[in-house]
N, C-alpha and C positions, 0 to 999 in steps of 0.2 A: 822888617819882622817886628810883630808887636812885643811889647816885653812885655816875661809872663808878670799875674798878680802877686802879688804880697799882703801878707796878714795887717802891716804896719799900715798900709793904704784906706784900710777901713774900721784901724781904731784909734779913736782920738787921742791925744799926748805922744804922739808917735811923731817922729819929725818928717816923715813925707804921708802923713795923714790926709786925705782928699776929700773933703762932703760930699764931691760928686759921686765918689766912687761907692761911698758909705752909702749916698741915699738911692745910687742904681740897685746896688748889692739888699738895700732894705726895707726899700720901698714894699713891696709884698708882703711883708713881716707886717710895719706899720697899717696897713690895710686889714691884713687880720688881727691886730688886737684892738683896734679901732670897732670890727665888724664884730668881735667877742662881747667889749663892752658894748656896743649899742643892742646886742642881743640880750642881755643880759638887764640893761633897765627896761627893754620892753618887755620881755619875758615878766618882769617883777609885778605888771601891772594884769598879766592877763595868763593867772594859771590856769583860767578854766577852758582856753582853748585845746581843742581834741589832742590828742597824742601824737597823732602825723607833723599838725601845725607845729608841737614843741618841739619834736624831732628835727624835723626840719631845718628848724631856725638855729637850733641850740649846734646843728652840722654846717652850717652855712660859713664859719670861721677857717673849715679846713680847704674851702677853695684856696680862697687868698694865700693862705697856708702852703698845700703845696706848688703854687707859683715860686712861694718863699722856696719852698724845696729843692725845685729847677733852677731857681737861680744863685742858690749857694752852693750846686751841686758844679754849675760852670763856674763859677767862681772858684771853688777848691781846684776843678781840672786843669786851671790857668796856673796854677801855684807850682814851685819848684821842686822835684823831687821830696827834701828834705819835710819843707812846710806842708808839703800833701801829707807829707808820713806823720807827721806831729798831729796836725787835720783831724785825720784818721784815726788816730789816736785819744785824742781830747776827745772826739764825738762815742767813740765806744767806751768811755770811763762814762761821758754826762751819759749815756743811752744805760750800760748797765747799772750804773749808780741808779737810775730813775727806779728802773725795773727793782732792785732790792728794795727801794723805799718802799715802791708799790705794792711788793711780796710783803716784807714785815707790818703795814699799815692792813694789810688783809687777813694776817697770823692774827694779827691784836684783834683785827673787828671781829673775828670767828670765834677769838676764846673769853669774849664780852667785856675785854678792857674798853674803855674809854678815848679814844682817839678825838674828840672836841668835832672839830669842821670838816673830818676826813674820814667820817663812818660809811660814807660812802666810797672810799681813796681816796685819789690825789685828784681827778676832775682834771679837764683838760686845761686850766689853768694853773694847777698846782704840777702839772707833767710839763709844764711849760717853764715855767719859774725853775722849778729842781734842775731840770737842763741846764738852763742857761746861771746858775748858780756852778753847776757841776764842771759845766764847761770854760766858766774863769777860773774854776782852782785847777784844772785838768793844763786848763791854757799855762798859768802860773807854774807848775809844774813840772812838763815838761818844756817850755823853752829854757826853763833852767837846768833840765837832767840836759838837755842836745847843746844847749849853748846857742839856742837862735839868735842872731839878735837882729833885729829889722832894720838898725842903723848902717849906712856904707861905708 
């Protein structure tokens, strides 16, 4: 019988932390920010290409992306009861956290405050970051409200 996954397997300073494990679980991720940035210097050189072409390119991130999807999606299913539920949890604080940011950075741009680099929101870059900002402190969080701890 395989044993199921663990959260400590694919984050570093964890004492049964795996590379392997980290770069099967992340490889798709690393793909799409890798495919974001290179869309994004080539984009910088050629805005006069039609709308489709920008379109296009500028969505081209979210294949890789949701491969990322499907494979953190088997990866949480692998996880034990507890650590699914924690999972679970940490990704609805990082998903709602995003969406409030998103909501009050759209309150601000409509009543003509000033928002700097985000008059447009948060871009699929800034919805990216905020997550994964949201989801260490969420992580942080509750393995201390449950009392996870990934050691045996």
């Amino acid at each position: 019988m395989k044993r199921p996954n663990t959260i400590g397997s694919v984050l570093p300073g964890t004492g049964e932390y795996s590379f392997k494990a980290d770069m099967r679980l992340s490889f798709w991720l690393m793909v799409a920010a890798a495919t974001f940035v290179g869309v994004r210097i080539l984009m910088s050189g050629h805005s006069e290409w039609n709308v489709v072409s920008r379109v296009s390119l500028n969505l081209l991130p979210l294949v890789p992306g949701m491969l990322y999807v499907r494979n953190f999606k088997r990866f949480i299913c692998g996880l034990d009861k507890l650590q699914r539920r924690v999972q679970v949890e940490v990704m609805l604080y990082a998903t709602l956290g995003t969406l409030f940011i998103a909501m009050v950075l759209s309150v601000l741009n409509a009543q003509g405050v000033s928002t700097g680099d985000f008059e447009h929101g948060l871009g699929i870059g800034g919805v990216l970051i905020s997550m994964f900002v949201l989801w260490v402190l969420g992580s942080y969080v509750t393995h201390r409200r449950f009392g996870v701890s990934d050691e045996k």
